[in-house]
N, C-alpha and C positions, 0 to 999 in steps of 0.2 A: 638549353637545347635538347640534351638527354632525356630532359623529365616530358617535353611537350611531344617529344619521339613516342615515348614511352605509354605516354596517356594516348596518344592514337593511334598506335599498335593495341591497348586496351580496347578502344571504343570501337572496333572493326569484330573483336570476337562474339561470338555468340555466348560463351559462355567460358568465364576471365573471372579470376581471383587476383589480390594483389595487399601486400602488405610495405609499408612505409613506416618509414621512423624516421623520427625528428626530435631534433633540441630543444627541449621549450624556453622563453626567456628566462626562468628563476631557476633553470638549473635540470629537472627533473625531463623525462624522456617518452616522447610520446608515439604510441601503437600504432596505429589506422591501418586495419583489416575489412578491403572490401570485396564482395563477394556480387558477381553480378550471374543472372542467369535466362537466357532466352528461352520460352515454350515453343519458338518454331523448329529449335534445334534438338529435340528429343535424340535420346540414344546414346549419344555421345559417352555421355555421362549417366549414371544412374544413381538415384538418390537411396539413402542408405538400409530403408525399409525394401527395395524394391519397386517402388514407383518409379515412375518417370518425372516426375511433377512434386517441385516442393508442396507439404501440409498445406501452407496457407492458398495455395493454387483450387484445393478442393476445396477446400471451406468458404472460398468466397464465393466461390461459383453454387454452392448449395445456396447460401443467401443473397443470389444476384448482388454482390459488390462488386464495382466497378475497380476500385482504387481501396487500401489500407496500410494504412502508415501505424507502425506499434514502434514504441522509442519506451526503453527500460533503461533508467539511471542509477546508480549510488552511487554517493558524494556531487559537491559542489565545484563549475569550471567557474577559477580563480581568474583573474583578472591576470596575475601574474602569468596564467600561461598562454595567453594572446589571445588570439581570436581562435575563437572552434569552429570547427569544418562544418559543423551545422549545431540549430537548437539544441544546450541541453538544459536539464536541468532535475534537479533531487529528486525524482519520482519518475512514474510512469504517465501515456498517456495512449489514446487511441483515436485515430482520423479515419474517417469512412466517408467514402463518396458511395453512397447506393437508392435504393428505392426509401420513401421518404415513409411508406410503415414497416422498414425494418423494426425488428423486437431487440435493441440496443442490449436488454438486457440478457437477452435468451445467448446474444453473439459472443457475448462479454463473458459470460460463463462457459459457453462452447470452446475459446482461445484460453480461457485460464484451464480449461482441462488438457487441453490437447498439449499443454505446458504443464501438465500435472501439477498447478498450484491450484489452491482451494484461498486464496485468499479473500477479504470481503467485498461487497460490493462495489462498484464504482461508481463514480456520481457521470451523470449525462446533464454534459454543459450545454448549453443555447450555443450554436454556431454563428459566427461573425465573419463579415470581409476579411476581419484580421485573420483568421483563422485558416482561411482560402491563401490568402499570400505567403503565409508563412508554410504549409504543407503543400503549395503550390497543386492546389484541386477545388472542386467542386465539394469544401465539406459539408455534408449532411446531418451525419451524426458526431459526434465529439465525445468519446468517456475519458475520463478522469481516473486513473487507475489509483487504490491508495497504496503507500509507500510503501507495506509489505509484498504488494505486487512483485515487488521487482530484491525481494529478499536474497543472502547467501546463495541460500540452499534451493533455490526455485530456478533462478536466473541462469544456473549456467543448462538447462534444459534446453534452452534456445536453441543449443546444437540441432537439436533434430528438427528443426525449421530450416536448416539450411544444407544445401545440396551439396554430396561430395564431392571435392575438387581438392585442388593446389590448396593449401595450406589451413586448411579445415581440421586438420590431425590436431592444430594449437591451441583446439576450443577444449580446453580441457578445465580444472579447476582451478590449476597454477594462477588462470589469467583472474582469478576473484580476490586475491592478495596486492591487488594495482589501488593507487589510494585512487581511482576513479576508472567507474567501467561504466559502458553505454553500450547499448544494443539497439540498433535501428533498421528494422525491418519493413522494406516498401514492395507490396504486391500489387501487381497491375493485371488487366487480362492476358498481357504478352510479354512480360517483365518479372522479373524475382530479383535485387536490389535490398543487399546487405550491410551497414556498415557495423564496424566495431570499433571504437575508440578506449585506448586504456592507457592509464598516466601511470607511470614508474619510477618510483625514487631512485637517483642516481647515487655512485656512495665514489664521493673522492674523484669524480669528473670521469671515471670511466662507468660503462655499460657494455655486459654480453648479453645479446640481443637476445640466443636463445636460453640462456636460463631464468628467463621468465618464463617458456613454457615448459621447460625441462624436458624437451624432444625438439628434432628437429623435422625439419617438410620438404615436398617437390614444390619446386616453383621460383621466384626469386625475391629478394629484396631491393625495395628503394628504397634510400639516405638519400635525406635533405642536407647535402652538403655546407662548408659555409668554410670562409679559412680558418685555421685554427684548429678543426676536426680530423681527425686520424681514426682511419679502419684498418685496424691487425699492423699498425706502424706506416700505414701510408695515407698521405694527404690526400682530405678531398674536398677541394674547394667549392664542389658546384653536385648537384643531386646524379646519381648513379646507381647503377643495381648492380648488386650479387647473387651469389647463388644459394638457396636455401641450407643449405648442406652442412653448408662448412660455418663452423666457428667464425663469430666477429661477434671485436671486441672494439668498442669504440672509448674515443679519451679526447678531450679538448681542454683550453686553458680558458675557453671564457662561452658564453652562452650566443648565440644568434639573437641580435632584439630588435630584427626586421618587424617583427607582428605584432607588438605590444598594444595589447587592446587599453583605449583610451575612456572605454564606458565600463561602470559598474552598475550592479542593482542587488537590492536586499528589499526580502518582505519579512515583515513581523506582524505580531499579534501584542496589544495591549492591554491587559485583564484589569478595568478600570471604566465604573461608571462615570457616566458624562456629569456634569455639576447639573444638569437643569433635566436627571434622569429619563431620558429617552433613553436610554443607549449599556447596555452591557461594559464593553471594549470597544473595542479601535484597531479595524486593518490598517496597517500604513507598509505604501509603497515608496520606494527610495530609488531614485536614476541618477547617476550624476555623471556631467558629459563634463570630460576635460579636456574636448578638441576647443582647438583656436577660431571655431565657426559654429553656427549654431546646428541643431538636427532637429526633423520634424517628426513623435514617437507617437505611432498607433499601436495601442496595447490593450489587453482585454482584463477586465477581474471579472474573476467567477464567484459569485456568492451560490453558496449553499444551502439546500431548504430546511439545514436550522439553524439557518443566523439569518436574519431581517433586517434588512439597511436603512439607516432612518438619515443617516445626512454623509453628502459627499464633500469635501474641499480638498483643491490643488491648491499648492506654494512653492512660489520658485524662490530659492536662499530666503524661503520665511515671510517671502511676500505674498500676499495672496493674490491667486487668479480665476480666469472661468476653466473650466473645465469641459466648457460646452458637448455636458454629456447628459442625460436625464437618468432621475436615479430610479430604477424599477421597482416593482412589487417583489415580493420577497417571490421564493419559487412553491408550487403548491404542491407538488406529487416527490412523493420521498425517491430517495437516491438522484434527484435530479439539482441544477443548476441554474441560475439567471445570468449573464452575460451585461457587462458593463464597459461598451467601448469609448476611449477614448483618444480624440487625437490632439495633439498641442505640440508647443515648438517650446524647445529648453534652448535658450541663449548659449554663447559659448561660455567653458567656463564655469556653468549654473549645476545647482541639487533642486531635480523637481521629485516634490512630498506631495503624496496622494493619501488622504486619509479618508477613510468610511468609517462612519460610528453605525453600530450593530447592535443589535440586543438579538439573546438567545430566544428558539420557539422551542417548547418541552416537548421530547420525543418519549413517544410509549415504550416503555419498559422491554417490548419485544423490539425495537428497535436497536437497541444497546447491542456491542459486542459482549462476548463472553468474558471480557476484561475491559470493565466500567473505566480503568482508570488509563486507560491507551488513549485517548483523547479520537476526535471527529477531524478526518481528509480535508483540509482546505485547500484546491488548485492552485497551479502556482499563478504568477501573471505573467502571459505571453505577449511580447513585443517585437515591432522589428522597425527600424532606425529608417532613416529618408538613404543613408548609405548601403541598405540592405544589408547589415546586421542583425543578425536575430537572437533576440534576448529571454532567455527563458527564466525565472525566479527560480528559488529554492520553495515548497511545500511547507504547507504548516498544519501542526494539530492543535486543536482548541480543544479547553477541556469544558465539558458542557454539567450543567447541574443534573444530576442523575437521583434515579426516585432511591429508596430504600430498598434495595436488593434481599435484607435480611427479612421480610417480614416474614416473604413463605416459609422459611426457614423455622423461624418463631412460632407459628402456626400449625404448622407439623409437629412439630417437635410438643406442643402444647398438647395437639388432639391423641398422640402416638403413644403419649405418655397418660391419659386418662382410658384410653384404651389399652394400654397392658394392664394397667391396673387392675380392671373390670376381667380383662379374660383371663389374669394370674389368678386372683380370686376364684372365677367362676373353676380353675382346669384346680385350684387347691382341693375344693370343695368334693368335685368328683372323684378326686384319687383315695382322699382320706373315708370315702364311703364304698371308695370297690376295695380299700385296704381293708373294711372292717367286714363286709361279705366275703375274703378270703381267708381270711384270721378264725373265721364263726363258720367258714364252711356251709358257707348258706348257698344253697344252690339254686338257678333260677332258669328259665327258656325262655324268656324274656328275651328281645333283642335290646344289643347296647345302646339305641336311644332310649327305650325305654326304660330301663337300669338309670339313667342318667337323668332323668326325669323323677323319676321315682325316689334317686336318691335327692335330687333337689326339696323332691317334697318333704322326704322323713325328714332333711336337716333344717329346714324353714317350721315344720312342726316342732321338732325337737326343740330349736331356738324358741318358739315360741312359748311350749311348756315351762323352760328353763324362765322367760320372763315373769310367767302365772306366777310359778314356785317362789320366786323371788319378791315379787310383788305380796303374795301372803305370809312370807316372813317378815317381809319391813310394817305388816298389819299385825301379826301377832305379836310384834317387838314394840310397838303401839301402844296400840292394849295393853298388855303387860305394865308398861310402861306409866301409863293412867291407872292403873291400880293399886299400883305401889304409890301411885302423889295420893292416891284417898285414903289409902291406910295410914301413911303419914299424918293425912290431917286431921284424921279420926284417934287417931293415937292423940 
């Protein structure tokens, strides 16, 4: 009754912050910091540069976007910790509703600046229905951010996308230490929609809520209560708020396992030519539904334009089925994506295996990272269940055949060194002839190209004399030589 109070005294404000914690089933303790913000309400509040208007508010509106959903992950939501309040998963990603020749890629470096990361580029997937459901819009564009996107040292920048309020002090770097943080940021023309998700290890069944930021905020907290739960020594059977302020310390004897999610999923990569060689490796997707009813799963794979999909097969527990999907043409323009949707029904109880065999396309040498051995962004696969679950994969990198990096290396190194050669020589030559016109006191008004010409010539003459000379010794030694066999044989 408090929490449904609570949530619409939320949805009445213009501009409402709000942080929750909860028990997760397997023990550990979970964040949700969300940050909402209306553009009709200016003033109020002022955002921390001085604007009125969160960053992403101006930037979309430079690029006519309508809608933009940015979602920054590190680490994997575990099965163990129930269902998540929305999509995550190991990476980054980016949804736009806008004019259909946005320059994806012009946007995509304009956002990673304004987040002062330089990480690399992102792939632009093909947009599907599934894609619309699951970001609840009109998606146009789709990028793929790669996993560095959403790195340590980049990630907690975010702050300055979001508008100061109530409990905005906590985005500090303490919150990068949670064995899971997410950052999902929804900008509308009249909307700013924040969330933060971070998972905390609990040690010995208690938790102080604020020393994970190591400060404390204005504002309050909700606790998802449950029996068994104690705040500061007092029971709280049922969800309630405090005050940001004050110390709480939470402690239970057993976990809440109301939400224990019943689906899992893993994607892999397997580095293994096919027997009848078309194919490099092998995507394979893994779902495994352990309700008592069956679920109907529309989900997307993204193939990349260096990997080429030569054959698709579903199996449900190893049997095979249709996948009633057709397998596309690889994608032709780099940094971009093909989109592979599919929808089927997994029985209850059932593991449905989706595998794609692939073979690698060579990418030109300028194409490589500055570290050959980082491996190529594969997307993850995004799903969402007939329950309106939404299931996001973990990210994968593939390591692709890379040319010879060392040749220029080799080549340099080859021409740099026939070339010192040549001008140690040439600089020997001229010193030991201006050493002998300083030594001899010869004087000249000659300029010093011409000295250095001149001495080339007297030391190429000289060499050459010194040849002559030599040459009519080894004749005179000859001769000689033939005269004394005729006196011999005359004797």
């Amino acid at each position: 009754m408090y929490f449904i109070l609570f949530l619409f005294i939320i949805s009445i404000c213009l501009a409402s912050s709000q942080l929750e914690v909860k028990i997760l089933p397997n023990g550990d303790v979970l964040h949700y910091l969300q940050f909402k913000w209306n553009h009709h309400k200016q003033g109020i509040l002022k955002y921390p540069n001085g604007d009125d208007l969160p960053a992403t508010y101006y930037m979309n509106k430079h690029y006519n976007v309508s809608i933009s959903e940015v979602v920054m992950t590190r680490g994997n939501w575990k099965t163990q910790y129930g269902k998540a309040p929305y999509a995550l998963s190991s990476g980054s990603f980016i949804a736009l509703q806008a004019p259909l020749d946005l320059n994806t890629k012009e946007y995509y470096l304009a956002l990673s600046t304004l987040l002062q990361n330089v990480a690399y580029q992102g792939l632009s997937v093909q947009p599907t229905k599934t894609h619309n459901l699951i970001h609840k819009m009109n998606v146009t564009h789709y990028i793929s951010a790669p996993s560095d996107w959403s790195c340590l040292e980049n990630v907690i920048r975010i702050k300055s996308l979001i508008p100061k309020m109530d409990h905005s002090e906590l985005l500090n770097s303490e919150i990068l230490k949670s064995e899971l943080y997410s950052f999902k940021i929804r900008q509308s023309l009249d909307e700013f929609i924040a969330e933060i998700l971070l998972v905390r290890k609990a040690s010995d069944h208690t938790h102080n809520i604020f020393d994970v930021y190591k400060t404390h905020c204005t504002g309050i907290v909700l606790i998802d209560g449950f029996d068994g739960l104690t705040v500061n020594g007092k029971s709280i059977p049922n969800p309630q708020t405090f005050d940001c302020k004050n110390n709480l310390i939470l402690s239970w004897n057993h976990s809440n396992q109301d939400s224990i999610s019943s689906i899992n999923s893993r994607y892999f990569y397997i580095s293994k030519p096919s027997s009848d060689s078309i194919s490099d490796g092998t995507l394979r997707y893994e779902l495994v539904n352990k309700e008592k009813t069956s679920l109907t799963a529309s989900l997307v794979i993204s193939i990349p334009n260096f990997l080429n999909p030569k054959k698709l097969k579903c199996f449900i527990n190893d049997g095979i089925v249709s996948c009633h999907s057709v397998l596309p043409h690889k994608a032709i323009q780099k940094s971009s994506a093909v989109s592979i949707p599919i929808n089927i029904q997994i029985p209850s109880l059932s593991t449905l295996n989706i595998e794609i065999d692939v073979s690698y396309v060579f990418q030109h040498r300028s194409l490589h990272s500055q570290e050959p051995q980082r491996g190529w962004d594969v997307p993850s696969v995004e799903c969402i269940l007939s329950t309106q679950e939404i299931i996001i994969s973990n990210n994968l990198l593939v390591g692709l055949p890379a040319p010879d990096f060392s040749m220029p290396y080799n080549v340099l190194a080859l021409t740099l060194a026939i070339f010192a050669l040549g001008i140690g020589n040439s600089i020997d030559v001229i010193i030991q002839k201006r050493n002998y016109l300083l030594e001899n006191q010869v004087k000249s008004n000659l300029p010093t190209i011409l000295l250095i010409i001149r001495s080339l010539y007297y030391t190429f003459k000289n060499k050459k004399k010194e040849s002559h000379q030599d040459e009519k010794e080894i004749k005179e030694k000859s001769q000689l030589k033939d005269t004394n066999e005729k006196q011999i044989k005359t004797d």
